[in-house]
C-alpha positions as CSV (number, residue, x, y, z in Angstrom):
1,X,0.0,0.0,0.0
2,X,1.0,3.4,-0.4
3,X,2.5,4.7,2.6
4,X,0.8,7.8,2.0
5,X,-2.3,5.7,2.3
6,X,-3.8,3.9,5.5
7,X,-6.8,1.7,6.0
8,X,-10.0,3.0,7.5
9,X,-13.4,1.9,8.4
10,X,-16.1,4.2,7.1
11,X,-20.0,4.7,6.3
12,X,-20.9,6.2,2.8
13,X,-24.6,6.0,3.9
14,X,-26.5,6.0,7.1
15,X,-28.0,2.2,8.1
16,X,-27.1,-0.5,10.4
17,X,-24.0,-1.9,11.1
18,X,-23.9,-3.5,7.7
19,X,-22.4,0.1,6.4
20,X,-19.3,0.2,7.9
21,X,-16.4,-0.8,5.3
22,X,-13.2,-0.8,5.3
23,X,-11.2,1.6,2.5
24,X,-8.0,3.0,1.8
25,X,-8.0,6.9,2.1
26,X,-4.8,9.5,2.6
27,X,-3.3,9.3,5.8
28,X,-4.2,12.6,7.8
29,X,-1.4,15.7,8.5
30,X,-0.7,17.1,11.4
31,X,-1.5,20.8,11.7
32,X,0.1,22.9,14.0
33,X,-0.5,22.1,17.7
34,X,-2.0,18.8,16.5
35,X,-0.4,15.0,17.0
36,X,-0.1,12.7,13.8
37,X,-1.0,8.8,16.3
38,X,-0.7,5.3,15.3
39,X,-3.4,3.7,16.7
40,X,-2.9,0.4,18.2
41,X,-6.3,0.3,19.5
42,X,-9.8,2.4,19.5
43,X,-12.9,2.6,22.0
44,X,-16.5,2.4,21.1
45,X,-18.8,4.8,22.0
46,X,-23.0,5.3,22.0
47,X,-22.0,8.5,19.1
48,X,-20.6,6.4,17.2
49,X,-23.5,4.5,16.4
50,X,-25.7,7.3,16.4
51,X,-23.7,8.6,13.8
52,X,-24.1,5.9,12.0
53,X,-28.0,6.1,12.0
54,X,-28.0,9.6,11.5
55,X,-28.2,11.0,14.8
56,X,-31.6,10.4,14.6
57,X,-32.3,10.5,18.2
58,X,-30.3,13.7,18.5
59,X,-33.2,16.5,18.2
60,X,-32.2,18.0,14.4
61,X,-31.3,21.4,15.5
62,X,-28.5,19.7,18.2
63,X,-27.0,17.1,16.1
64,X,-23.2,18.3,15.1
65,X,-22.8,18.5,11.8
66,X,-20.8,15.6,9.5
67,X,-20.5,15.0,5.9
68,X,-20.3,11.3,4.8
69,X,-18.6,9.7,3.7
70,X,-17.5,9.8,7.5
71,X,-14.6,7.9,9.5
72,X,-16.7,7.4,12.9
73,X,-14.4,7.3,16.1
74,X,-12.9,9.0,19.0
75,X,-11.4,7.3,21.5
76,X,-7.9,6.4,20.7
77,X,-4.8,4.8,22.0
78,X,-1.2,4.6,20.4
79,X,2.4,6.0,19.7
80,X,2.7,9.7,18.5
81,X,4.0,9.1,14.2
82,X,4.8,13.2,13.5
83,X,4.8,16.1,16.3
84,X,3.0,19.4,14.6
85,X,4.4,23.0,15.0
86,X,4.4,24.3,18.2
87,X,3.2,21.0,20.3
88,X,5.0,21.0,23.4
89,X,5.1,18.2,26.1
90,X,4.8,15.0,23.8
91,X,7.8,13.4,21.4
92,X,7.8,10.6,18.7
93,X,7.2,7.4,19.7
94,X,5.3,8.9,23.0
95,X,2.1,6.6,23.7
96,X,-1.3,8.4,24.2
97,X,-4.6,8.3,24.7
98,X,-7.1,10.3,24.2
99,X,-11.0,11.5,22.9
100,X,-10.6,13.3,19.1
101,X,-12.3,16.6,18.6
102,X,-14.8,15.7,20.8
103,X,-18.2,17.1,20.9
104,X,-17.9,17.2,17.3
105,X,-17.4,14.1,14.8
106,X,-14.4,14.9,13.0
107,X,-12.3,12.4,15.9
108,X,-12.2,9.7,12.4
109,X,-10.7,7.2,15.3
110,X,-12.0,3.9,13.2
111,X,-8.3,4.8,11.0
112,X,-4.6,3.5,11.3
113,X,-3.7,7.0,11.9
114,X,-5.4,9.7,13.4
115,X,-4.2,13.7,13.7
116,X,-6.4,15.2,16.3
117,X,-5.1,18.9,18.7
118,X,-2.4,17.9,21.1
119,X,-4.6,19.0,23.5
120,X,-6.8,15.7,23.2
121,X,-4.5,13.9,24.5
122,X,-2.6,12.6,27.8
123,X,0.5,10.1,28.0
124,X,-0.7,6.6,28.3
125,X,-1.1,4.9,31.2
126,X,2.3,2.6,31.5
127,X,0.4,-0.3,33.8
128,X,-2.6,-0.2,31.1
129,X,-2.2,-2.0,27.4
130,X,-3.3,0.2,24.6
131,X,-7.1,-2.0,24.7
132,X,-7.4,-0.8,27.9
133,X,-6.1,2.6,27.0
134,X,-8.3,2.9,24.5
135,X,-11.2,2.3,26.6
136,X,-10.6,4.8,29.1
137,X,-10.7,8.5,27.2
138,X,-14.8,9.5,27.0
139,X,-16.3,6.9,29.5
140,X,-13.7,8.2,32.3
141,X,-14.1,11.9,30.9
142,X,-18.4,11.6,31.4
143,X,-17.9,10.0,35.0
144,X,-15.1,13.2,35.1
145,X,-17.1,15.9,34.5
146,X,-20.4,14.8,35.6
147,X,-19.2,13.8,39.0
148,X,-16.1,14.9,39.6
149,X,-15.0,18.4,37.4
150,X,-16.3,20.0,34.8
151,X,-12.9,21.5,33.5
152,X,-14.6,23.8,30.8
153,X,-16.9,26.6,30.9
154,X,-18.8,25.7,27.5
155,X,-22.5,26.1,27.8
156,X,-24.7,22.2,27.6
157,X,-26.9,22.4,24.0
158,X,-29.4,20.7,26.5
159,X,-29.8,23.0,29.4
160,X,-29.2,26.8,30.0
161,X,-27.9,26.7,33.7
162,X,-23.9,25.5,33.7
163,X,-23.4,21.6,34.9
164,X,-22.1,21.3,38.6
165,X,-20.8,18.2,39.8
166,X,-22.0,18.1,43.5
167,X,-18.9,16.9,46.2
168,X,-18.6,13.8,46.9
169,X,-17.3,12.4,50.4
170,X,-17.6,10.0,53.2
171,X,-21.3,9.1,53.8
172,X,-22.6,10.3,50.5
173,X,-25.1,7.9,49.2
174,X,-24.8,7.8,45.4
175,X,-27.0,5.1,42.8
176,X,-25.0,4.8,39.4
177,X,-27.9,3.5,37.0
178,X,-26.3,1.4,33.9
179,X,-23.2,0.7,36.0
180,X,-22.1,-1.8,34.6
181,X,-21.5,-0.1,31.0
182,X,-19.0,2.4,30.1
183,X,-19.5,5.4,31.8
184,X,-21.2,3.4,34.7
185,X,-18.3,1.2,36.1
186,X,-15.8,4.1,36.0
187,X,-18.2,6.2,38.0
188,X,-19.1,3.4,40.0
189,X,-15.0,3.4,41.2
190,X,-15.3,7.2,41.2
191,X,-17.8,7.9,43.8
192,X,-15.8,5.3,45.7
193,X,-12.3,6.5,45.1
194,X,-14.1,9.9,47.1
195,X,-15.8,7.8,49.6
196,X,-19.5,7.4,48.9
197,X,-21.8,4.3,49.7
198,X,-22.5,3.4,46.0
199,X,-25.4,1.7,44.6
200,X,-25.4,-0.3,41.3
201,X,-28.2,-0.8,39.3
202,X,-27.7,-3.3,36.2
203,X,-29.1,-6.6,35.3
204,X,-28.0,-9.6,37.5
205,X,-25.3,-10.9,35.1
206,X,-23.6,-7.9,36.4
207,X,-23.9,-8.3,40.1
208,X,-20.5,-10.1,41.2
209,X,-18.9,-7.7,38.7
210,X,-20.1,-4.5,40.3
211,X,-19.4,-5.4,43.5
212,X,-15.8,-6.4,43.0
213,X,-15.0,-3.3,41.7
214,X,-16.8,-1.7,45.1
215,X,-20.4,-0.9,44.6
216,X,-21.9,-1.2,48.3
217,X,-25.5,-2.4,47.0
218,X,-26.8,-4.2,43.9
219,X,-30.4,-4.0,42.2
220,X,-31.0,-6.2,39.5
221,X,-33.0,-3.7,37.6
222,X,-35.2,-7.3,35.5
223,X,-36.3,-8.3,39.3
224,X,-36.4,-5.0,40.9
225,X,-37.7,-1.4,40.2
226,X,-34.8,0.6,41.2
227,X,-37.3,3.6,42.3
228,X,-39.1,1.2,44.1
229,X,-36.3,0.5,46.8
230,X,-34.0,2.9,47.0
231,X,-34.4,6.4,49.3
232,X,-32.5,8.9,50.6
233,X,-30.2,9.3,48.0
234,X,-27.9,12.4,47.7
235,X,-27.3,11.7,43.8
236,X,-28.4,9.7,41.2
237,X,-25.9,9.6,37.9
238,X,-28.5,7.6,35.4
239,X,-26.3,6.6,32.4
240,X,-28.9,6.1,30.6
241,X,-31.2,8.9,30.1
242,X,-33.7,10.0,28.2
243,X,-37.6,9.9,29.0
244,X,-37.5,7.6,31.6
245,X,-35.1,9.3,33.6
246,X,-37.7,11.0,36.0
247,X,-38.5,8.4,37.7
248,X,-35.6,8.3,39.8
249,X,-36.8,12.2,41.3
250,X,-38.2,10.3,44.3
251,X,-35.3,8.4,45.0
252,X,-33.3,11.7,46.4
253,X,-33.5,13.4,49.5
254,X,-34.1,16.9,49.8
255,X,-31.4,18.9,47.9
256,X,-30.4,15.9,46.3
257,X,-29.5,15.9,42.4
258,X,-30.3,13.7,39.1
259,X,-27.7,13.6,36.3
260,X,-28.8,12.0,33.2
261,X,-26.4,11.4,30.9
262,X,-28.2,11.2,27.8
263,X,-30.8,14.3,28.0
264,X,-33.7,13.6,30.2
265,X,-37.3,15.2,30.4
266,X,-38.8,16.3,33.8
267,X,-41.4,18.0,35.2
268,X,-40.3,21.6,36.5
269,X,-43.0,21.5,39.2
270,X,-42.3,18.2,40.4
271,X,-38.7,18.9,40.8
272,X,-39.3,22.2,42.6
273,X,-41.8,20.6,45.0
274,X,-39.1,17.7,45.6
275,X,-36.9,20.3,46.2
276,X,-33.9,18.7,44.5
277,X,-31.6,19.5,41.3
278,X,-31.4,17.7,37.7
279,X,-29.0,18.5,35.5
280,X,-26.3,17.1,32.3
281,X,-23.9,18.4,30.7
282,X,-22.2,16.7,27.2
283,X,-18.5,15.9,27.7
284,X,-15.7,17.8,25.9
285,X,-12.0,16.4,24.9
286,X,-9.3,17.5,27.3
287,X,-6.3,16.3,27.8
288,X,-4.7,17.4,31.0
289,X,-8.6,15.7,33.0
290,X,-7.5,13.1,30.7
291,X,-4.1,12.5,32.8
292,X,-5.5,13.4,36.1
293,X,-7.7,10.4,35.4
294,X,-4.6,8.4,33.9
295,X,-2.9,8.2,37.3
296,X,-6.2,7.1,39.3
297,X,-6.1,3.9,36.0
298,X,-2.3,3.9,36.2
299,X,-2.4,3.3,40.2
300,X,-4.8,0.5,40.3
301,X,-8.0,2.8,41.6
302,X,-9.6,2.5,38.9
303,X,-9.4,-0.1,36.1
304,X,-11.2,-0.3,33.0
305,X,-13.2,-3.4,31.9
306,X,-13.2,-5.1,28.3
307,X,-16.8,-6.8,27.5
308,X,-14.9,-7.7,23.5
309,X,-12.1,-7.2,21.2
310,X,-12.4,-7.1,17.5
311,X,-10.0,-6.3,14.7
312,X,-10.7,-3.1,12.9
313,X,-12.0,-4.7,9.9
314,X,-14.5,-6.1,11.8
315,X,-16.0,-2.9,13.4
316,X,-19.2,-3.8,11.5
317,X,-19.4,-6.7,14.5
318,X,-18.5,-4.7,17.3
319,X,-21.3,-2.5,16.7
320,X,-23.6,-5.8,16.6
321,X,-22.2,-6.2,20.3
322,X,-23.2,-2.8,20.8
323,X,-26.5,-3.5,19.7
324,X,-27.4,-6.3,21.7
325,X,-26.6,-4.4,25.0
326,X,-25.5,-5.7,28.3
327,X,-22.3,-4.4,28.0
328,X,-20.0,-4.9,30.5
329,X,-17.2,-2.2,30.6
330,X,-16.0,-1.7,26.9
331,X,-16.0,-2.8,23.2
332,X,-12.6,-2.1,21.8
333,X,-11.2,-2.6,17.8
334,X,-7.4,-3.0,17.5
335,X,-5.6,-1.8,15.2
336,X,-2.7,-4.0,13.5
């Protein structure tokens, strides 16, 4: 092949995961400030299958713009290939990590070479494989900067007031809904890296998982209606979302606060007369959250968890997996 050339997966239309394919396209250049990365390996992620529908649960006047044909992708892991002008802090042959250009779609992380701001990156995590890596960069950013900092001062496209994670100590009861995908077991470890009594909802495949990794309490949300049996709570982070999400409002105490991850719709009356907060934000690249996470991975605190592995070509399978749910931590492509 041309070494100007790489290998890339990429949709030409919108559809299932029958549309991915693999092509040959021109390997990206580095701007300046921005890494040229040989990915190793590459996490999946909810957008990138709503890309590949079309965003069509995105309301139309919120869904970032793309052009097809599109390379889907952002979360990558690999050894820096070509250093732009002006980059500071990272060398050839450095390994990184890190969520592409991220809330927009240009990350085009389904490649064997990605160029993406320097500033999207951190140093890898030496005690964590690239899989791992690769895993890590928007699931441990959401948990980040819903629960922990938001780091950036850019307005949510879903809600006018400005996100505020709420602190997190000793004695803070906290129910991670969806814990045992993504997002949910990294926030799951943490609320109990800063010492909260955590509470785990997922189905019961999940249980013995959850708890290793700390969670205090399990609900096996096919047996048990999480609103049903859990009170008091000072926060609920619902991974999932949407619609349904409200339903967790009487599950807080007074003053406590319900983060959905993927927009949810509530009644303003009922949460005023609850007296307790909702609120989301929509994660954003960043690089130096990014390592301040990578020592809590490289440590041992927290640890990411691979559900399956497939090559690149096959991406049009991992986002089968994806479809068929019960994920348990990641789905990762690798990159030969």
């Amino acid at each position: 092949m041309d070494p100007q050339m790489m290998k890339a997966v990429r949709l030409h239309v919108h559809g299932g995961p029958e549309v991915l394919g693999v092509d040959e396209v021109p390997r990206p250049t580095p701007r300046p400030d921005e890494l040229l990365v040989r990915a190793h390996a590459v996490g999946l992620n909810p957008p990138d299958w709503y890309m590949r529908e079309g965003m069509t649960n995105i309301p139309e006047d919120l869904r970032p713009p793309f052009a097809l044909p599109a390379i889907p992708g952002t979360d990558v892991s690999g050894v820096v290939a070509q250093v732009g002008e002006g980059v500071e802090g990272f060398a050839v042959g450095d390994e990184v990590f890190g969520l592409l250009r991220f809330p927009g779609l240009e990350g085009s992380g389904y490649a064997e070479y990605v160029a993406a701001p320097a500033t999207d990156f951190a140093h890898k995590p030496r005690h964590l494989d690239h899989l791992q890596a690769a895993g890590a960069p928007m699931s441990g950013l959401t948990a980040w900067q819903f629960l922990i900092d938001l780091g950036h001062d850019h307005p949510s496209p879903f809600q006018e007031a400005q996100h505020q994670p709420v602190p997190i100590g000793p004695g803070t009861k906290v129910l991670v809904n969806g814990a045992a995908g993504g997002v949910g077991h990294l926030a799951v470890q943490l609320a109990k890296w800063k010492g909260a009594h955590v509470t785990a909802v997922a189905s019961g495949a999940h249980e013995s998982f959850l708890l290793d990794l700390g969670a205090d309490e399990f609900i096996d949300y096919t047996t048990t209606n999480a609103e049903d049996v859990a009170r008091g709570l000072d926060l609920v982070l619902d991974t999932l979302g949407g619609p349904t999400s409200s339903r967790f409002l009487r599950t807080l105490r007074r003053g406590g606060a319900l983060f959905p991850v993927f927009f949810g719709e509530f009644d303003p009356a009922e949460v005023a007369a609850l007296g307790v907060t909702t609120s989301g934000t929509q994660v954003r690249s960043n690089g130096p959250q990014l390592a301040e996470f990578s020592r809590l991975l490289d440590s041992g605190t927290v640890r990411v968890a691979i559900d399956s592995v497939f090559p690149l070509h096959e991406a049009a399978r991992a986002h089968e997996r994806a479809e068929r749910g019960h994920i348990q931590g990641k789905i990762i492509l690798t990159v030969d």
